[in-house]
HTML snippet that shows the backbone in 3Dmol.js (N, CA, C, O; Angstrom):
<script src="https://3Dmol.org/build/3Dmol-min.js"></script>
<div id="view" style="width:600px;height:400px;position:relative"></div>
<script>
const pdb = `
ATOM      1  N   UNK A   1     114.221 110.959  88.792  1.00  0.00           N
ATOM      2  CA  UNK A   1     112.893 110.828  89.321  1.00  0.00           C
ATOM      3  C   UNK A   1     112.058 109.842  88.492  1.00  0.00           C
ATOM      4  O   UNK A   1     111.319 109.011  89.019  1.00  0.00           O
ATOM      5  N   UNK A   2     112.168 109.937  87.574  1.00  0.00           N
ATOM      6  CA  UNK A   2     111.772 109.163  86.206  1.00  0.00           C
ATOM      7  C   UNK A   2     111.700 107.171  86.514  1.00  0.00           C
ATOM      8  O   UNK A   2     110.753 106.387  86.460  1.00  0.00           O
ATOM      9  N   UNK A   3     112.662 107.042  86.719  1.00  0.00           N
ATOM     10  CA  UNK A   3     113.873 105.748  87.189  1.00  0.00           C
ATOM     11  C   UNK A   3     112.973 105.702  88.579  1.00  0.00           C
ATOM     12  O   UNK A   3     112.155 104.837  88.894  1.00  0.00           O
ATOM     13  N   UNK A   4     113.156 106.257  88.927  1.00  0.00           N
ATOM     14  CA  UNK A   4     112.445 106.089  90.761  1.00  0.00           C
ATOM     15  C   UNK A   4     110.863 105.858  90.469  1.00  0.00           C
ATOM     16  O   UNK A   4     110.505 105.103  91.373  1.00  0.00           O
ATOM     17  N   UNK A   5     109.901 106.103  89.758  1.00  0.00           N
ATOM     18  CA  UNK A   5     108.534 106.311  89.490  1.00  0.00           C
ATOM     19  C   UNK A   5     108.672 104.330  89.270  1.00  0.00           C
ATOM     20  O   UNK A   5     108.195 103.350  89.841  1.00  0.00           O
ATOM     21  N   UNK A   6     109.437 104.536  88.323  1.00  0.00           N
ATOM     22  CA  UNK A   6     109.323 103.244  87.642  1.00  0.00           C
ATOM     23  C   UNK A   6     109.765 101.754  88.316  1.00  0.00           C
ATOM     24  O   UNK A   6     109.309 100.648  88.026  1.00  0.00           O
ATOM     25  N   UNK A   7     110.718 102.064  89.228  1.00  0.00           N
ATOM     26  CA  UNK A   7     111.303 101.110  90.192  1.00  0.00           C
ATOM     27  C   UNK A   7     110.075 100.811  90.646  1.00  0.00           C
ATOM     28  O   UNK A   7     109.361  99.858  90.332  1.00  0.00           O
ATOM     29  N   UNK A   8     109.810 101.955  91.641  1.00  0.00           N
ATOM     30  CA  UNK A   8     108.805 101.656  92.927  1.00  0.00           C
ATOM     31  C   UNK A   8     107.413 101.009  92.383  1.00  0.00           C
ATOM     32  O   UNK A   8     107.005 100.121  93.131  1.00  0.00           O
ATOM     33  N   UNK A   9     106.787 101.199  91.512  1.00  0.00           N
ATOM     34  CA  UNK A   9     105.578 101.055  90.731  1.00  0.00           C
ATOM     35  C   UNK A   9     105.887  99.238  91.362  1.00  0.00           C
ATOM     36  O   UNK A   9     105.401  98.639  92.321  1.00  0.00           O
ATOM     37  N   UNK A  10     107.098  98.728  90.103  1.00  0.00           N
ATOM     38  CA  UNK A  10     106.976  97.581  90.242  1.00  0.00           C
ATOM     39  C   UNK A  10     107.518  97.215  91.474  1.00  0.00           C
ATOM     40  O   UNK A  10     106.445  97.104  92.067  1.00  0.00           O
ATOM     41  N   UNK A  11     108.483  96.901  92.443  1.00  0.00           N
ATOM     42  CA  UNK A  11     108.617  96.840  93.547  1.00  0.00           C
ATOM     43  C   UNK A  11     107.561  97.075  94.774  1.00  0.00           C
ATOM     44  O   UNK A  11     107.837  96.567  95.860  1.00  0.00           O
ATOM     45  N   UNK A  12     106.069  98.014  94.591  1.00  0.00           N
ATOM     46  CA  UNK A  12     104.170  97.894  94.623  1.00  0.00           C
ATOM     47  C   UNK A  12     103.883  96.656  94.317  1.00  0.00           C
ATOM     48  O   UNK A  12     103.230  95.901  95.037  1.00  0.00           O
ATOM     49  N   UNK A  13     104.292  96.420  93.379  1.00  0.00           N
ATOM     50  CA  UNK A  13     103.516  94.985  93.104  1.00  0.00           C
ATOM     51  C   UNK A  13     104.411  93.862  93.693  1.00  0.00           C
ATOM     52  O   UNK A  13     104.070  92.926  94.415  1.00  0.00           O
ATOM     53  N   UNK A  14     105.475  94.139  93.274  1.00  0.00           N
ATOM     54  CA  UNK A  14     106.014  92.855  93.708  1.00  0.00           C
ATOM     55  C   UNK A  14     105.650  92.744  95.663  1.00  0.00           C
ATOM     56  O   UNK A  14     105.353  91.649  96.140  1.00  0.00           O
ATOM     57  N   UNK A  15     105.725  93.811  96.423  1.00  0.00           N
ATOM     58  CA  UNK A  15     105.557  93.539  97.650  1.00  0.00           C
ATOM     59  C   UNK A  15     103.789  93.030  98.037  1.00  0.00           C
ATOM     60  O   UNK A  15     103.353  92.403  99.003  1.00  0.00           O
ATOM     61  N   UNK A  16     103.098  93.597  96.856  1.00  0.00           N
ATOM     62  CA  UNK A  16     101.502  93.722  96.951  1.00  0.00           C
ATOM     63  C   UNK A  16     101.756  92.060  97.248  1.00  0.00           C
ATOM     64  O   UNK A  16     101.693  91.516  98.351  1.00  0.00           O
ATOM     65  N   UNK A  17     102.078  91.383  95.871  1.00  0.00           N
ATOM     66  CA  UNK A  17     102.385  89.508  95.880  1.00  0.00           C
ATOM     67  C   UNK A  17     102.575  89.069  96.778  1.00  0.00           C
ATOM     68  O   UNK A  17     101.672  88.533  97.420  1.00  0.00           O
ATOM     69  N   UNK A  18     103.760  89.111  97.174  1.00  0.00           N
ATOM     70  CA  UNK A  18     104.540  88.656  98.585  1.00  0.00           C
ATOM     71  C   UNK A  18     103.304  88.562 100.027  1.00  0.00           C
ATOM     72  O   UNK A  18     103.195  87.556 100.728  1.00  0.00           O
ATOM     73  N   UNK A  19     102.578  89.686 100.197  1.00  0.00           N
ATOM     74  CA  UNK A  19     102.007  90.344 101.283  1.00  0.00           C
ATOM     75  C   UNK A  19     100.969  89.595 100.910  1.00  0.00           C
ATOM     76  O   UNK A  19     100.755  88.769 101.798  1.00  0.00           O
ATOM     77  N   UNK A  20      99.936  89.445  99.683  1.00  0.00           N
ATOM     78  CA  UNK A  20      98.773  88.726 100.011  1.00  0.00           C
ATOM     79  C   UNK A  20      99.039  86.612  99.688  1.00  0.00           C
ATOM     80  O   UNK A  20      98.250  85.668  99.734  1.00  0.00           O
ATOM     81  N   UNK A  21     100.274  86.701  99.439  1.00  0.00           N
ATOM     82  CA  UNK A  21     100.596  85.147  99.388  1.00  0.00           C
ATOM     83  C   UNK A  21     100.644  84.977 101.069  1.00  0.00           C
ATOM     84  O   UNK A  21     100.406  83.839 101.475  1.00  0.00           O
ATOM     85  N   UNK A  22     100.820  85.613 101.689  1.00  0.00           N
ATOM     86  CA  UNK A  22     101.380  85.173 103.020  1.00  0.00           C
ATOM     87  C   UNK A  22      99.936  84.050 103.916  1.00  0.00           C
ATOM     88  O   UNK A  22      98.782  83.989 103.493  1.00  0.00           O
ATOM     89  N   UNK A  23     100.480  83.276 105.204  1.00  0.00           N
ATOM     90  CA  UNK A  23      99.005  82.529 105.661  1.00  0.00           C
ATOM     91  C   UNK A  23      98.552  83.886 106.556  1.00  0.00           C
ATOM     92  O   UNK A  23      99.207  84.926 106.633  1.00  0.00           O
ATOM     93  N   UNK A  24      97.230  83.599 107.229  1.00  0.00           N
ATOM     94  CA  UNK A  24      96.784  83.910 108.522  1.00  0.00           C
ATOM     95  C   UNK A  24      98.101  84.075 109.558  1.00  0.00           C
ATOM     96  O   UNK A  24      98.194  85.186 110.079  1.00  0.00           O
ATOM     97  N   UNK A  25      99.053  83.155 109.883  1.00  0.00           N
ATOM     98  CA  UNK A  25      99.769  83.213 111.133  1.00  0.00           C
ATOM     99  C   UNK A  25     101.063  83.829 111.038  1.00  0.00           C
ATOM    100  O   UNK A  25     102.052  83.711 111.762  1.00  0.00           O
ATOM    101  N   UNK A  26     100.760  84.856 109.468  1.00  0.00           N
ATOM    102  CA  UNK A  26     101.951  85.509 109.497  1.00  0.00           C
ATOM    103  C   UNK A  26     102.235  87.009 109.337  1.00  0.00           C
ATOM    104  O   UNK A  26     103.079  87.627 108.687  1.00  0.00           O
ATOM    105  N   UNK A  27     100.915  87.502 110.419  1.00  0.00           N
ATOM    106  CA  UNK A  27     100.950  88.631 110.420  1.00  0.00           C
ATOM    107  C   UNK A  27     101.743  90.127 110.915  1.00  0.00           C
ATOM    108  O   UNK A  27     101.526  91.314 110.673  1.00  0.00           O
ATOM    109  N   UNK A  28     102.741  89.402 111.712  1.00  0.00           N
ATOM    110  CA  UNK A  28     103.855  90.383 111.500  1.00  0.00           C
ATOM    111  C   UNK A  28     104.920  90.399 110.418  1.00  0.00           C
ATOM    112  O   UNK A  28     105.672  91.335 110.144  1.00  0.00           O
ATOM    113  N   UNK A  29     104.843  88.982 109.747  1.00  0.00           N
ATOM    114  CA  UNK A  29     106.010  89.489 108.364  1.00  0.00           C
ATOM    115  C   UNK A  29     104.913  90.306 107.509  1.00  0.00           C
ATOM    116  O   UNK A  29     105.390  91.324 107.009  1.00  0.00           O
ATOM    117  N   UNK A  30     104.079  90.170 107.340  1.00  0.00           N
ATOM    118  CA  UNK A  30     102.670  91.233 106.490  1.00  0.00           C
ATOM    119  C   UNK A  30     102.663  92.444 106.855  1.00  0.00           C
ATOM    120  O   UNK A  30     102.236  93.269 106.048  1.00  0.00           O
ATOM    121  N   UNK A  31     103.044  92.805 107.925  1.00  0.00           N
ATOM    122  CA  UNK A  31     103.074  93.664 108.465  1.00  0.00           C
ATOM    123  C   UNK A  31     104.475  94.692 108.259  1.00  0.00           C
ATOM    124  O   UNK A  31     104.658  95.896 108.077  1.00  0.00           O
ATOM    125  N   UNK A  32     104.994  93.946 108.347  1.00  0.00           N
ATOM    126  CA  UNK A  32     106.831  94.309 107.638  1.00  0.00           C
ATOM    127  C   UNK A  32     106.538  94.892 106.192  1.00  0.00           C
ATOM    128  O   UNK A  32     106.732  96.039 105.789  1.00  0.00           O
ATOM    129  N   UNK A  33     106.026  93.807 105.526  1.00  0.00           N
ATOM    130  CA  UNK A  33     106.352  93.902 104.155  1.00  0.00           C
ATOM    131  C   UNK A  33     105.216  95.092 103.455  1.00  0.00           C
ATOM    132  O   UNK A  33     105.401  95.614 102.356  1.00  0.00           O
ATOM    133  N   UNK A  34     104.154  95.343 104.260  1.00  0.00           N
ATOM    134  CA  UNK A  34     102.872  96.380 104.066  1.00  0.00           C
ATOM    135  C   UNK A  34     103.608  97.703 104.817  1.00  0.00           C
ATOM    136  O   UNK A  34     102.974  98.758 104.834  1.00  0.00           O
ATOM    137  N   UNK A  35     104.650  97.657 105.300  1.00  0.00           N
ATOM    138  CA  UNK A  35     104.937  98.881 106.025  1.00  0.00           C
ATOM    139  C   UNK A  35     106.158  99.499 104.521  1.00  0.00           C
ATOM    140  O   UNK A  35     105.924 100.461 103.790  1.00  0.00           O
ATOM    141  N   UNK A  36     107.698  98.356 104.440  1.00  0.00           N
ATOM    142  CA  UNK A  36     107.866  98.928 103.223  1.00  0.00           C
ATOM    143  C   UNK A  36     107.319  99.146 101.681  1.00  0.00           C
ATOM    144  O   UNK A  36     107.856  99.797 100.784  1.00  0.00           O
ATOM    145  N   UNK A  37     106.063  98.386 101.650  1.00  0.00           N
ATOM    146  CA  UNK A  37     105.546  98.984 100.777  1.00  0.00           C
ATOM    147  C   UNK A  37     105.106 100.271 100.738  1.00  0.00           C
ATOM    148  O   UNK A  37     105.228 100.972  99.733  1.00  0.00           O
ATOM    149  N   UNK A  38     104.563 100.666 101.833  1.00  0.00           N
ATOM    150  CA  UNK A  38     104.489 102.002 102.096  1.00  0.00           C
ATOM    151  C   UNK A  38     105.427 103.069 101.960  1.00  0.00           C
ATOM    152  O   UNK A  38     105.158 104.193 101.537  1.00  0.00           O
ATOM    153  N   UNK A  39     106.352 102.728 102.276  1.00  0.00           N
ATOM    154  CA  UNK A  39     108.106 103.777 102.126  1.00  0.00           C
ATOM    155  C   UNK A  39     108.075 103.671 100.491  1.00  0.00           C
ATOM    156  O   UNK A  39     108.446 104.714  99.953  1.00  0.00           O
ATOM    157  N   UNK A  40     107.719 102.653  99.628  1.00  0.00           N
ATOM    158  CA  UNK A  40     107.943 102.767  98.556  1.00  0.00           C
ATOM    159  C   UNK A  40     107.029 103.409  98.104  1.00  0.00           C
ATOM    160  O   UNK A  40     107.508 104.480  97.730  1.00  0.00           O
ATOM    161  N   UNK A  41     105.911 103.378  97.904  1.00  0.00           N
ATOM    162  CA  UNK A  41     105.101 104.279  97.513  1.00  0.00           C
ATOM    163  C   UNK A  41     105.407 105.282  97.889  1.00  0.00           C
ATOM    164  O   UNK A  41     105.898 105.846  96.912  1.00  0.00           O
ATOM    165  N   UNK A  42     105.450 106.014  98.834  1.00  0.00           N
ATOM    166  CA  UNK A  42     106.039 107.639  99.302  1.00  0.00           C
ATOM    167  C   UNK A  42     107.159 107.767  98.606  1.00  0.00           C
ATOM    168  O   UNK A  42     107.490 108.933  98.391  1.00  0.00           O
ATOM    169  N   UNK A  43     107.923 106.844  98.142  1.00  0.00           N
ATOM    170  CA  UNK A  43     109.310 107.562  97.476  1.00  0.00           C
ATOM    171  C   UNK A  43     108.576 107.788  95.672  1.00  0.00           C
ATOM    172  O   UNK A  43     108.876 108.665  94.861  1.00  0.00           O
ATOM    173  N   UNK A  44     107.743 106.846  95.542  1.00  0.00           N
ATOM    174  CA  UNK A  44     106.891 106.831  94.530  1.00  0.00           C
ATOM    175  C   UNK A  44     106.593 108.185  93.673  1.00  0.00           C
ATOM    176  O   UNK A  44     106.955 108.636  92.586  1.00  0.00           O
ATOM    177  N   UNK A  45     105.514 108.702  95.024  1.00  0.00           N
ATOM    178  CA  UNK A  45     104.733 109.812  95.346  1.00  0.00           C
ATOM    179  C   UNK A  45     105.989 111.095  95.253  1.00  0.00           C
ATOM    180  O   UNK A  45     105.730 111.994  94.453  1.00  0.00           O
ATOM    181  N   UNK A  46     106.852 111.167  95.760  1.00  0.00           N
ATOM    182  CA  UNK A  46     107.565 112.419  95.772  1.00  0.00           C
ATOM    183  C   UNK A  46     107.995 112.207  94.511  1.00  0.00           C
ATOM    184  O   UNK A  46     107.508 113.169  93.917  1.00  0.00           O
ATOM    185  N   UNK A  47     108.632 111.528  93.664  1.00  0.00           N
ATOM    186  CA  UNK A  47     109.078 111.431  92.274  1.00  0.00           C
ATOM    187  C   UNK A  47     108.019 112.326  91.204  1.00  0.00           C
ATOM    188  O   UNK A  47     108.308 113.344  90.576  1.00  0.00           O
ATOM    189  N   UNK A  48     107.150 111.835  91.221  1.00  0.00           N
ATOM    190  CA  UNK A  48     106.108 112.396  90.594  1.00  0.00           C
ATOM    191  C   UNK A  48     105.596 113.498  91.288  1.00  0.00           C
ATOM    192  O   UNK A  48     104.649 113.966  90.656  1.00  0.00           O
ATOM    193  N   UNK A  49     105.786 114.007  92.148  1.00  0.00           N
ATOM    194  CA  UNK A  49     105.279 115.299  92.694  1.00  0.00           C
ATOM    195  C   UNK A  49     106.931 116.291  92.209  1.00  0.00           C
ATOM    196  O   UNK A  49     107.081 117.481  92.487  1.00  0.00           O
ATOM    197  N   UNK A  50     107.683 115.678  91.678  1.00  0.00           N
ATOM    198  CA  UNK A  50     108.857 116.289  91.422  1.00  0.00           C
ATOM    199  C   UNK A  50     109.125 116.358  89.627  1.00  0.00           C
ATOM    200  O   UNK A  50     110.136 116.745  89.042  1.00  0.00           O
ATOM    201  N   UNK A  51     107.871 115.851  89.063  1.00  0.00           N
ATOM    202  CA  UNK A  51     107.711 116.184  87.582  1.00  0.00           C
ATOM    203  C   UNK A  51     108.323 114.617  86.834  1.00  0.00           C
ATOM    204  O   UNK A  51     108.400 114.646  85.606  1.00  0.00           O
ATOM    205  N   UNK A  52     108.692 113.464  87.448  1.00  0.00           N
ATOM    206  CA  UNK A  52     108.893 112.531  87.257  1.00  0.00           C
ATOM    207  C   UNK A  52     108.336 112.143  85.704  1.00  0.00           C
ATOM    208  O   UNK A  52     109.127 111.883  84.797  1.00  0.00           O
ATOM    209  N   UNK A  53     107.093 112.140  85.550  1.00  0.00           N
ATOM    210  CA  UNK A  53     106.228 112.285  84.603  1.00  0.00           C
ATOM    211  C   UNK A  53     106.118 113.124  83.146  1.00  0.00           C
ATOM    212  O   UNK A  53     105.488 112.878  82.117  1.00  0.00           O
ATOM    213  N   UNK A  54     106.960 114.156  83.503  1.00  0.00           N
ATOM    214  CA  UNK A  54     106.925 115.301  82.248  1.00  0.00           C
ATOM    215  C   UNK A  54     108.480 115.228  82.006  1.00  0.00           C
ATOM    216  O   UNK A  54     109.378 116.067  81.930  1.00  0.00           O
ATOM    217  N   UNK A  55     108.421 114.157  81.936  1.00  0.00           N
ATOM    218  CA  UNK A  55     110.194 114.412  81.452  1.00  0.00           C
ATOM    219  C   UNK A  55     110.134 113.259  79.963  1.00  0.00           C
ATOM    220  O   UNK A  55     109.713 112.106  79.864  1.00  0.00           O
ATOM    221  N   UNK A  56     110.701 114.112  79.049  1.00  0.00           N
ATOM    222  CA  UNK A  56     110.639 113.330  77.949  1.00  0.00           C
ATOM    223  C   UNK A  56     111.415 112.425  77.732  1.00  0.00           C
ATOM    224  O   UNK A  56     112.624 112.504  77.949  1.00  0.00           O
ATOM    225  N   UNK A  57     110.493 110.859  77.007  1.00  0.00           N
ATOM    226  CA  UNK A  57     110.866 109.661  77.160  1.00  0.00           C
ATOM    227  C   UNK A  57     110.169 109.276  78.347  1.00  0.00           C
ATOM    228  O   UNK A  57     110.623 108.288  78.923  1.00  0.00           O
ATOM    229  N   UNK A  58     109.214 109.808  78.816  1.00  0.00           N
ATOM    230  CA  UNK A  58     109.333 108.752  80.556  1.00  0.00           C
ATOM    231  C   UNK A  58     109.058 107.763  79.665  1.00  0.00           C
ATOM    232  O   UNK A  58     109.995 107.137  79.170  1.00  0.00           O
ATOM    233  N   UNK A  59     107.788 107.484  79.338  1.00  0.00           N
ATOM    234  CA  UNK A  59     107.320 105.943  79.029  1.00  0.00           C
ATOM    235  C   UNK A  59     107.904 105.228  78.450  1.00  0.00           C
ATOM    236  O   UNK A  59     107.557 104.049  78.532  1.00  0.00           O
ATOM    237  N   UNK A  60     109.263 105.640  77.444  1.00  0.00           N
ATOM    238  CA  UNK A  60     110.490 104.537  76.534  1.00  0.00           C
ATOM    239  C   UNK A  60     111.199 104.178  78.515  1.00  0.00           C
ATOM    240  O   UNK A  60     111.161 103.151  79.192  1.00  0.00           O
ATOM    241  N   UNK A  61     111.712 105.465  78.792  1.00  0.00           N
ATOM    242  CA  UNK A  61     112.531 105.417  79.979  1.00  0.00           C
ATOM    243  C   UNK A  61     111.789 104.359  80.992  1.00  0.00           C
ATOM    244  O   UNK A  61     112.536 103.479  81.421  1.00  0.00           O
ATOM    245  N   UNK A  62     110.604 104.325  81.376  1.00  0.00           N
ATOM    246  CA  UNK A  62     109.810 103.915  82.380  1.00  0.00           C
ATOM    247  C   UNK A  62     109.616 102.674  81.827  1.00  0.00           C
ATOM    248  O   UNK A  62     109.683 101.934  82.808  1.00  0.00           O
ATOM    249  N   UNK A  63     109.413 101.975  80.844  1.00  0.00           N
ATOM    250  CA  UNK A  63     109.144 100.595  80.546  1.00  0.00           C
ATOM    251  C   UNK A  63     110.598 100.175  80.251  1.00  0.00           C
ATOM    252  O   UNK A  63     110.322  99.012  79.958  1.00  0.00           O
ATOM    253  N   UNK A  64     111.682 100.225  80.133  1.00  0.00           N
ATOM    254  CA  UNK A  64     112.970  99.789  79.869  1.00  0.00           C
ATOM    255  C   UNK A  64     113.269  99.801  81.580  1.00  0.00           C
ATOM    256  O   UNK A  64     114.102  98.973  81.950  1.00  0.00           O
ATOM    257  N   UNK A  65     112.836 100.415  82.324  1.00  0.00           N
ATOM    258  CA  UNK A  65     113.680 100.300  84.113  1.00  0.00           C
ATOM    259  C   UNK A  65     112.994  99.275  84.499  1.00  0.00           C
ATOM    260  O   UNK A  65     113.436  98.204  84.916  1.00  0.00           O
ATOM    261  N   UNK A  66     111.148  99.816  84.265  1.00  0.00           N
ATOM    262  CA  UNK A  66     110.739  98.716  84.993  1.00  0.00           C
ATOM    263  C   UNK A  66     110.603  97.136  84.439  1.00  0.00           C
ATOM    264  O   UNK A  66     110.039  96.218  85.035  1.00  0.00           O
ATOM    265  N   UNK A  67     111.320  97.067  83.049  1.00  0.00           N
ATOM    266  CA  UNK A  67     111.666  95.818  82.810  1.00  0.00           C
ATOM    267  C   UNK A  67     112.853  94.946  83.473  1.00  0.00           C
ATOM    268  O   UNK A  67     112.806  93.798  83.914  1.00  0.00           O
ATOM    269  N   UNK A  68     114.045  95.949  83.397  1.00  0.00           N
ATOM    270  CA  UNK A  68     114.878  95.530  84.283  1.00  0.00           C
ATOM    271  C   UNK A  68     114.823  95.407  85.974  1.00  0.00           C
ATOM    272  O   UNK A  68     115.708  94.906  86.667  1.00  0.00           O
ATOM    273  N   UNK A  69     113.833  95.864  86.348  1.00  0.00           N
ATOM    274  CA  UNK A  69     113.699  95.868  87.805  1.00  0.00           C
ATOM    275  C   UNK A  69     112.928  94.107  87.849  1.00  0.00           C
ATOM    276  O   UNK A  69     113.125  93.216  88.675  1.00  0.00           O
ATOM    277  N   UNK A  70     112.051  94.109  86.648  1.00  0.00           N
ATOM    278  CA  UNK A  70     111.340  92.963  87.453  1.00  0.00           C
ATOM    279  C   UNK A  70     112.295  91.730  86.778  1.00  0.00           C
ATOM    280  O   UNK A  70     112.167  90.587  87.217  1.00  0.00           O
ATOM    281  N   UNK A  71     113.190  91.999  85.765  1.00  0.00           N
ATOM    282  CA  UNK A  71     114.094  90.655  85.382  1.00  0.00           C
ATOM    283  C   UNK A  71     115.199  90.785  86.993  1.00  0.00           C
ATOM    284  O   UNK A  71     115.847  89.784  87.297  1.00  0.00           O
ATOM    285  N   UNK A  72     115.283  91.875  87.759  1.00  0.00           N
ATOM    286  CA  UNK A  72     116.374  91.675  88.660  1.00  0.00           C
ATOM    287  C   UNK A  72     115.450  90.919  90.159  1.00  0.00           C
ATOM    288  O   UNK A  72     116.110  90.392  91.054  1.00  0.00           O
ATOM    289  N   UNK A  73     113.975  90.974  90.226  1.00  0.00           N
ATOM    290  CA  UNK A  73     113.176  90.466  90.919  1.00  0.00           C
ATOM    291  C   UNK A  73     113.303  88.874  90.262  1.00  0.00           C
ATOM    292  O   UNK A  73     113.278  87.895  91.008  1.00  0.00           O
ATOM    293  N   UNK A  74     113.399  88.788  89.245  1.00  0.00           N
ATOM    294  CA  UNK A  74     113.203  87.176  88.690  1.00  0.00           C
ATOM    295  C   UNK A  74     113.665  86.557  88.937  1.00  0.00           C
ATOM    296  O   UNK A  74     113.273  85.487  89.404  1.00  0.00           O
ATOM    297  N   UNK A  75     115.312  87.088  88.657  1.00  0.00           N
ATOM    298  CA  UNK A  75     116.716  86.547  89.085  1.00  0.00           C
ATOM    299  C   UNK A  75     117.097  86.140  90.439  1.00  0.00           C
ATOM    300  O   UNK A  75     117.642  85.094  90.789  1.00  0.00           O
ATOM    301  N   UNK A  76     116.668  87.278  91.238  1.00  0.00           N
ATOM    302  CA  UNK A  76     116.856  86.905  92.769  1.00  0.00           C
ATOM    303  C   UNK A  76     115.945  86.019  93.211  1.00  0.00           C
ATOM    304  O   UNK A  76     116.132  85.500  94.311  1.00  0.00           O
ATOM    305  N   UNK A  77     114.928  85.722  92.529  1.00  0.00           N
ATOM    306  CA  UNK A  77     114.096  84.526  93.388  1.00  0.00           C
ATOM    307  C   UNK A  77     114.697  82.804  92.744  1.00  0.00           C
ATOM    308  O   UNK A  77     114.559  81.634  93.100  1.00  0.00           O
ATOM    309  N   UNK A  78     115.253  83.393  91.858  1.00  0.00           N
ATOM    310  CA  UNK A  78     116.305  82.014  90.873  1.00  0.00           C
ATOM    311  C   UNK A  78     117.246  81.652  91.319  1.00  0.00           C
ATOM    312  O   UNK A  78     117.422  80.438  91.423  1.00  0.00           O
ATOM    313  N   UNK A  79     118.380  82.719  91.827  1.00  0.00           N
ATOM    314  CA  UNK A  79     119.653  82.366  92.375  1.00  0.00           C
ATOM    315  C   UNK A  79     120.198  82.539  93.131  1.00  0.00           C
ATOM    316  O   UNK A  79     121.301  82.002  93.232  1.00  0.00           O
TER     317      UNK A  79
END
`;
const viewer = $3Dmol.createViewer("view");
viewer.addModel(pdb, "pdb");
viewer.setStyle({}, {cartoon: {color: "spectrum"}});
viewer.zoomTo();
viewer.render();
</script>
């Protein structure tokens, strides 16, 4: 649950980016990408309604995932 808090957080932002880079005439991919942001946040939300948070180490645990989540966001926009 821990791992899941921390994914989704950044995978929030990264879709938040994506969604307000977009123009005016592209409001159904905005629309796409504001809808799975939404699924992510709810998977977010149940993590932490599942004690995600009180588990010792989150914050060593939670800044080591969500580092690797956003070097695996980096990568894929690289290669």
């Amino acid at each position: 649950m821990a791992c899941t808090v921390a994914v989704e957080e950044v995978i929030d932002a990264h879709y938040g980016a994506q969604s307000a880079a977009l123009g005016d005439e592209e409001t159904a991919l905005r629309a796409t990408i504001d809808a799975f942001r939404a699924d992510e946040n709810a998977h977010r939300a149940t993590a932490i309604a599942h004690g995600a948070r009180e588990m010792l180490g989150y914050e060593v645990l939670s800044g080591v995932v969500k580092a690797g989540s956003r070097l695996a966001i980096w990568l894929s926009t690289r290669l």
